[in-house]
C-alpha positions as CSV (number, residue, x, y, z in Angstrom):
1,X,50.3,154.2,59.7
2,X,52.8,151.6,58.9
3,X,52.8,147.8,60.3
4,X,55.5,148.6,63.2
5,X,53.4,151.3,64.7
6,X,50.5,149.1,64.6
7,X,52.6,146.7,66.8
8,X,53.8,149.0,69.2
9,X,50.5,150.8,70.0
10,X,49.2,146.4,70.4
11,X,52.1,146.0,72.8
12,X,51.5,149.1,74.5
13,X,48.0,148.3,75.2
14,X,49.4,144.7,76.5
15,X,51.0,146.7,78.9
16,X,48.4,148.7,80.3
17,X,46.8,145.6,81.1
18,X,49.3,144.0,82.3
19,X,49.4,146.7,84.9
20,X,45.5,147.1,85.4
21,X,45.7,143.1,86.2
22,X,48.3,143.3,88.7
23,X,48.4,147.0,90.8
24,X,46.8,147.1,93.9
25,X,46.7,143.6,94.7
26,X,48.4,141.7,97.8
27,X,50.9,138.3,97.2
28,X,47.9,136.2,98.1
29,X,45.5,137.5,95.3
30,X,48.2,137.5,92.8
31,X,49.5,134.0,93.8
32,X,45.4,132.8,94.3
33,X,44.3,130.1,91.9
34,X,40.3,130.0,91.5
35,X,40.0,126.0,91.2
36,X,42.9,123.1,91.6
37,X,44.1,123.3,87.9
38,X,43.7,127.0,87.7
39,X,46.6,129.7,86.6
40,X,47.4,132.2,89.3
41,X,47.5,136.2,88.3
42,X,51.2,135.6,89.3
43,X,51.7,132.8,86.7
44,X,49.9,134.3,84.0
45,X,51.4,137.6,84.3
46,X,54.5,135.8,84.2
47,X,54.4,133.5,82.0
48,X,52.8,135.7,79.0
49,X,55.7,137.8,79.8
50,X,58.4,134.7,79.2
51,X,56.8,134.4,76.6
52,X,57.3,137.5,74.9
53,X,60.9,138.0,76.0
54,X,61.7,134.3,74.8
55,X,60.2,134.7,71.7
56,X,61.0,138.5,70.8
57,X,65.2,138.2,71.9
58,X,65.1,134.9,69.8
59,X,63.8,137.0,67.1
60,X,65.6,139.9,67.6
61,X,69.0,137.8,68.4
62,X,69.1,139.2,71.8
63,X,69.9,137.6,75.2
64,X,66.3,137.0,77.3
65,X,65.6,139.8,79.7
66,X,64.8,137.2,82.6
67,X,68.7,136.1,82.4
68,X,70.4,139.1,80.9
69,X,69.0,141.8,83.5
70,X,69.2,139.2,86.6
71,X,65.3,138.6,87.0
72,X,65.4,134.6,87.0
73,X,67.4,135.3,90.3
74,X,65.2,138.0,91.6
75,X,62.2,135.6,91.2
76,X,64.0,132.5,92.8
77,X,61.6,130.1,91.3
78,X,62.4,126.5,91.4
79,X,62.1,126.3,87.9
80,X,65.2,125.3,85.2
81,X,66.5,128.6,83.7
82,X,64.5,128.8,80.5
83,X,61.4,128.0,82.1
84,X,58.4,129.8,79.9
85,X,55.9,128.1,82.0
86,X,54.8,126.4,78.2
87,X,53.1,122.5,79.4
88,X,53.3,123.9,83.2
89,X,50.9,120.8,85.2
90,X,48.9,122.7,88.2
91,X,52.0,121.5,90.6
92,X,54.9,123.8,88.3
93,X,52.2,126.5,88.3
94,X,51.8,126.7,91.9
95,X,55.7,127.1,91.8
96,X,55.2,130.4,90.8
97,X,54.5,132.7,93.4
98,X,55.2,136.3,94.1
99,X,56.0,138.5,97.2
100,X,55.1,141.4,95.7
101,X,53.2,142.8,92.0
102,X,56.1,145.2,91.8
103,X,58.3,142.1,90.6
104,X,55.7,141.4,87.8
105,X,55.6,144.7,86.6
106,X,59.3,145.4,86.7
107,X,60.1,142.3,85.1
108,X,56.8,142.6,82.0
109,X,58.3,146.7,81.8
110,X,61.7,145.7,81.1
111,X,60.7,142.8,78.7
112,X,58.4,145.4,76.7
113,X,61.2,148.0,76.6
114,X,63.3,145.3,74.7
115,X,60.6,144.3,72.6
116,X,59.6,147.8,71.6
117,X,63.5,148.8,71.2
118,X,63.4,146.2,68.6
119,X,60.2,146.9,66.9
120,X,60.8,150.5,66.6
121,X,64.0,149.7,64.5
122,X,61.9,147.5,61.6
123,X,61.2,147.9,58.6
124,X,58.5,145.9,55.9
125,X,60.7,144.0,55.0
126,X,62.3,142.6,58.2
127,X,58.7,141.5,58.8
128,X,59.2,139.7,55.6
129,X,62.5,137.7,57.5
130,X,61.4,134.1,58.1
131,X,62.8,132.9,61.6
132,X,61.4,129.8,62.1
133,X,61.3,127.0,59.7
134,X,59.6,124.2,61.7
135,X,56.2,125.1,60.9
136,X,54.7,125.2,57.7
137,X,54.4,127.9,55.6
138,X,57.8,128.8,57.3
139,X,56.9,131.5,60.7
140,X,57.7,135.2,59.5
141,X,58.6,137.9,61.5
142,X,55.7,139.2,61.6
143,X,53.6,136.6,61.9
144,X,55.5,135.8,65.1
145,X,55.3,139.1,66.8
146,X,51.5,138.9,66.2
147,X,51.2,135.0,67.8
148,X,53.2,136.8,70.7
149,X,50.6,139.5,70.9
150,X,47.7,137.0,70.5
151,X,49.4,134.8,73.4
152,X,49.3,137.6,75.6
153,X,46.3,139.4,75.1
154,X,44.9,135.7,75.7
155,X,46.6,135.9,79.4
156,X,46.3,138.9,80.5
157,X,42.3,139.2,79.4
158,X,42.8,135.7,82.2
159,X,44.5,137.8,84.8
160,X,41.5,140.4,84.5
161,X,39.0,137.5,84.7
162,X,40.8,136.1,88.0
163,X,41.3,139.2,89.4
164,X,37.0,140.0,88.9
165,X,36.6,136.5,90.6
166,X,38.5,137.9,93.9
C-alpha cells in the first residue's frame, strides 16, 4: 500500500464521521452548545472542515472551496472571509449556526473531493515538498496532510461526543 492510499482511506473515514455526527439531527441540536464555552456540532463540523480546505488548497495551490464554490455566501456567517474559526472566543462560535445539516455536509463533501483530487495525484516524493518554513524542522507535505487528519479526527470524535450528550 503506498503512503497516498493510506491518506485517502484516513480522509475517507473522516468523512463517514463527519456524516454520522451530523445526519438526522434538527438546526437546534447541531447549533446546541453543552456548556457556555462549549463548540456546537455546527461549529465543529465546520470549522474542522475550514480547516482542511484552508490547509489542503494552500498546499495543493488551489483556491479554498468555501470561496471558490460560493459556500462562504451560502453560510452567511458574520465572519471575515477567511474565517477558519482558529482562536474563535464562545461569542464567534455561537456565530456559527446552521439551518440545516445538509449545508455541513455539502460544504465537508466538496472540501474532501478537492482534497482527495489532490491526494490521488501524489507521489513520495511530493510528500517530501516542504510547504511551510515557519516551523522548525521545516512542515512537509506530508506531515501537513497528517496534522490536518489529526485536527479533524480530534473534532469530529467532539461532534460524536456532543451529539451522545443530546
Amino acid at each position: 500500500m503506498h503512503a497516498k492510499d493510506i491518506l485517502i482511506d484516513a480522509y475517507s473515514r473522516i468523512q463517514e464521521e463527519v456524516h454520522a455526527a451530523v445526519e438526522g439531527l434538527a438546526p437546534d441540536e447541531l447549533n446546541a452548545r453543552p456548556a457556555e464555552a462549549a463548540n456546537s456540532i455546527s461549529w465543529l463540523i465546520w470549522h474542522l472542515t475550514r480547516i482542511q480546505d484552508d490547509h489542503v488548497a494552500d498546499a495543493a495551490g488551489l483556491d479554498q472551496v468555501w470561496l471558490a464554490q460560493g459556500w462562504e455566501k451560502r453560510f452567511g456567517l458574520d465572519l471575515r472571509r477567511g474565517d477558519t474559526g482558529y482562536g474563535h472566543t464562545p461569542a464567534k462560535v455561537a456565530k456559527v449556526q446552521v439551518e440545516s445539516g445538509d449545508l455541513l455536509i455539502g460544504y465537508y463533501d466538496a472540501v474532501h473531493e478537492q482534497s482527495l483530487e489532490f491526494v490521488r495525484g501524489l507521489t513520495a516524493k511530493d510528500l517530501e515538498r516542504v510547504v511551510d518554513e515557519r516551523w522548525t524542522p521545516a512542515v512537509t507535505l506530508g506531515v501537513r496532510l497528517v496534522s490536518v487528519l489529526a485536527d479533524d479526527l480530534q473534532h469530529v470524535g467532539q461532534a460524536a461526543y456532543v451529539r451522545g450528550l443530546l
